[in-house]
C-alpha positions in Angstrom: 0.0 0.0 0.0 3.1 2.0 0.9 4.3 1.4 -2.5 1.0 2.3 -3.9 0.6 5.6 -2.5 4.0 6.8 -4.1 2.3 6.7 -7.7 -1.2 8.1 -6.3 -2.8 11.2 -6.2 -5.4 10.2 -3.8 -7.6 7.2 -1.9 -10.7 5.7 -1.9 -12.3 3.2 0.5 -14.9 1.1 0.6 -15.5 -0.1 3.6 -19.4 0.2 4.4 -21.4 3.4 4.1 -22.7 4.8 6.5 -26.1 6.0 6.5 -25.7 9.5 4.3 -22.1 10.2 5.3 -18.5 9.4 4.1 -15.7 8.8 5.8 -12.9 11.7 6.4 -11.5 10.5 9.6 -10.6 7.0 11.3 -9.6 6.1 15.1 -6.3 3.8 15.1 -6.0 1.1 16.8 -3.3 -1.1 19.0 -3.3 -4.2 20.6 -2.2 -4.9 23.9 -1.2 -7.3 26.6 -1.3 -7.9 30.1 1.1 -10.2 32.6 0.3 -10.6 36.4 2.1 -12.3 38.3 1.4 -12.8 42.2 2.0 -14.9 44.8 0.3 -18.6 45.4 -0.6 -20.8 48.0 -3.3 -22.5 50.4 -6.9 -19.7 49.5 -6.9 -19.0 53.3 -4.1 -17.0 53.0 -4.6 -14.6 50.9 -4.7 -10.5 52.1 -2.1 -11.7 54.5 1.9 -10.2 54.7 3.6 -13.6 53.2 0.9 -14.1 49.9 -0.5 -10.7 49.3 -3.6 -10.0 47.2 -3.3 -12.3 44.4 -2.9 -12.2 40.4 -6.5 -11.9 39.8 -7.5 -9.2 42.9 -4.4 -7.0 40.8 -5.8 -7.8 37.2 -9.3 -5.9 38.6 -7.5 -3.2 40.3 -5.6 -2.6 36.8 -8.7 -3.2 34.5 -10.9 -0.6 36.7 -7.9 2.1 36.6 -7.9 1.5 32.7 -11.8 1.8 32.3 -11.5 5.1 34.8 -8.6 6.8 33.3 -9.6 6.2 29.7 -13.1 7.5 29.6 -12.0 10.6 30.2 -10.3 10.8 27.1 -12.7 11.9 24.4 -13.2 9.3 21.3 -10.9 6.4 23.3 -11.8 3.2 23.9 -10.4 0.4 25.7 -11.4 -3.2 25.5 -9.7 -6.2 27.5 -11.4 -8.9 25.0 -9.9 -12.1 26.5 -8.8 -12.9 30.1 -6.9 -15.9 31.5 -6.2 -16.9 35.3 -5.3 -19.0 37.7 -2.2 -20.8 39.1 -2.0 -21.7 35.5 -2.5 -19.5 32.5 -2.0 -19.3 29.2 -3.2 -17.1 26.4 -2.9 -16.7 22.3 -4.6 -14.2 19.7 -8.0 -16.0 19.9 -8.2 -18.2 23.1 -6.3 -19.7 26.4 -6.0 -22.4 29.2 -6.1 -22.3 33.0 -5.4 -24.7 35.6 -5.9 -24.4 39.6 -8.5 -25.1 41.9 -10.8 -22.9 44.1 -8.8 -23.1 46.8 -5.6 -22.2 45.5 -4.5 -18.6 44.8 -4.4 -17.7 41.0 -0.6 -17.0 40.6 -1.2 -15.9 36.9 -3.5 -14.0 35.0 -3.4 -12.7 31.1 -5.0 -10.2 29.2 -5.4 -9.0 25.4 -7.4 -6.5 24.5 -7.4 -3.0 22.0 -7.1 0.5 22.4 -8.6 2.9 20.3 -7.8 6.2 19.7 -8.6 9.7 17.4 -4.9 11.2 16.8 -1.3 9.9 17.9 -1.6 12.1 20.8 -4.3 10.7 22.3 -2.5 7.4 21.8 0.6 8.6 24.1 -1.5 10.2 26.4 -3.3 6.6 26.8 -0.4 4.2 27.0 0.9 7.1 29.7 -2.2 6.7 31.5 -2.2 2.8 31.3 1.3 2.2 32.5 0.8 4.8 35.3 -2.1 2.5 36.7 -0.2 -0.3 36.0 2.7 0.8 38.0 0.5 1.2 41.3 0.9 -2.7 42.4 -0.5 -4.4 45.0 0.9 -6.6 47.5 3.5 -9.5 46.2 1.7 -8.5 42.9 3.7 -7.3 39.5 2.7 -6.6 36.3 3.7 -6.0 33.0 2.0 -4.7 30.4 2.9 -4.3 26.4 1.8 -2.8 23.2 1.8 -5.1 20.5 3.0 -4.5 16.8 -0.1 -4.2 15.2 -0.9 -1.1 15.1 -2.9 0.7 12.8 -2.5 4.4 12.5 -5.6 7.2 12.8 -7.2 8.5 9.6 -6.6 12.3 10.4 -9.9 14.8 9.3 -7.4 16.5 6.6 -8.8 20.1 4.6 -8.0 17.5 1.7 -10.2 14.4 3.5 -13.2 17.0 3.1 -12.5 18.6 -0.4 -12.7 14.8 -1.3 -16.4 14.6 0.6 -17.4 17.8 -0.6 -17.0 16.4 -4.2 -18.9 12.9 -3.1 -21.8 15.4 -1.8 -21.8 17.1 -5.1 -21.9 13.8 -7.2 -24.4 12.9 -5.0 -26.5 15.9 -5.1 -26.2 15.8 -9.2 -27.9 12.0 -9.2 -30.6 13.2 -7.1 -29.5 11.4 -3.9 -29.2 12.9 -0.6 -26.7 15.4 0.8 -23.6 13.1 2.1 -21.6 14.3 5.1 -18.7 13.6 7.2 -19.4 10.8 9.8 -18.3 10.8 13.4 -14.7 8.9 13.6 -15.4 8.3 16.9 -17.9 5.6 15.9 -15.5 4.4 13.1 -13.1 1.7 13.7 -9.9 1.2 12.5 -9.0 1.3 8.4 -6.7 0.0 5.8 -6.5 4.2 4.1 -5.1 5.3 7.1 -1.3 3.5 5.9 -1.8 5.7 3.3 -4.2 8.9 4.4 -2.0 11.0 5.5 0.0 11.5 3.7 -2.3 11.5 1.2 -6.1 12.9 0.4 -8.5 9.9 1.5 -12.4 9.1 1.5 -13.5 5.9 2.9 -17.1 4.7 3.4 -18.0 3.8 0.0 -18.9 0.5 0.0 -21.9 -1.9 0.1 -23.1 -1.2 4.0 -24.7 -4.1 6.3 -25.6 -5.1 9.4 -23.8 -7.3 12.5 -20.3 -6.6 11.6 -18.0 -9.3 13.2 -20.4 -12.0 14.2 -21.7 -14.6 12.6 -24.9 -12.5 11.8 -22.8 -10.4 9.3 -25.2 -9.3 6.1 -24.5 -7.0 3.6 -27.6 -5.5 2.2 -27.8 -5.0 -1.5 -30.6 -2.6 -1.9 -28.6 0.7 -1.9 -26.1 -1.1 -4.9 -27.1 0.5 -7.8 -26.8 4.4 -6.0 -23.4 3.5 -4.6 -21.8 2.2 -7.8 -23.3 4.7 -9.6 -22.0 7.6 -6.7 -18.6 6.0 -7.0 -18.5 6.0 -10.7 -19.1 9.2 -11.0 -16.8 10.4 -8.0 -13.6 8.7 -9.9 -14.6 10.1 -13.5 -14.7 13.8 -12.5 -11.4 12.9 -10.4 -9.6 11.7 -13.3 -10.6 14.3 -15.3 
């Protein structure tokens, strides 16, 4: 895509439209993970001097600083999607094991999860915040906590994002279909363009739209087809020209 961009002029998407809108702006995304470790032993110990509070008590603790500390941030989200513990635990991209018994203090517990996030700014200002609760352990607890490398950058709300949607509304205006606008990137997730948008112009949200997006319920509905192709047509002919 890198590669691509050199020779290009501009982007299109087409991920799923949105209602009336198109896409000038994208949150990033980044994955992370979580290691606690604490002390084991017999469950009647726990809270006491020699055992301390346990990997799972610290996992909460961590979890409800991250869901405080985030929500202040406007547009970022934070999700812990899969969670492992016990005084066995292990965890991959899309599921994990644990071992123990009731009685016996979880020594281990794993997270993965994603952050999302409007600008690169609010990304540092997030991982700051995250390793700042993580840093606050409790008793024979520790915990480590690392941003993964998949990252995918924000779509920034360029002046050349919105020339781009002002000539989609036009197109759209000139077929008799509605007035198209920018839609909120806070309710966008992450997108291929941004690799490429900056540094150049891009417009995403072109595509055949649906309904249940990542379940098994996933539809696309065809009924809008024949204004979309024909919008998108007729967006990259008066480009070209």
């Amino acid at each position: 895509m890198l590669n691509a961009a050199k020779h290009s002029d501009l982007a299109l998407a087409f991920e799923s439209a949105i209602g009336n809108t198109g896409t000038v702006a994208r949150r990033g995304y980044a994955g992370w993970t979580l290691e606690v470790q604490g002390a084991t032993g017999h469950s009647g110990g726990i809270f006491s001097a020699a055992v301390g509070s346990g990997s799972v008590f610290e996992t909460a603790r961590i979890l409800q600083g991250f869901y405080e500390q985030l929500r202040q941030l406007d547009g970022v989200t934070i999700n812990p999607a899969l969670i492992a513990g016990g005084a066995e635990a292990e965890l991959t991209r899309t599921g994990g094991t644990v071992a123990g018994k009731a009685n016996i203090i979880a020594q281990r517990t794993l997270v993965r999860g994603d952050l999302r996030c409007l600008s690169a700014a609010q990304f540092a200002e997030a991982r700051a915040r995250m390793q700042a609760v993580v840093a606050k352990s409790l008793p024979r607890t520790s915990a480590v906590l690392t941003f993964l490398d998949d990252m995918y950058p924000p779509m920034d709300a360029t002046p050349q994002n919105y020339a781009l949607l002002a000539q989609l509304d036009q197109v759209s205006r000139d077929l008799g279909y509605a007035e198209i606008t920018a839609f909120d990137p806070r309710a966008r997730g992450a997108g291929d363009i941004a690799f490429v948008s900056p540094p150049l112009p891009g417009l995403d949200g072109l595509g055949l739209g649906g309904a249940g997006e990542h379940t098994t319920h996933e539809t696309a509905s065809i009924a809008r087809a024949p204004e979309l192709v024909k919008r998108s047509a007729l967006l990259i002919y008066r480009l070209t020209r």
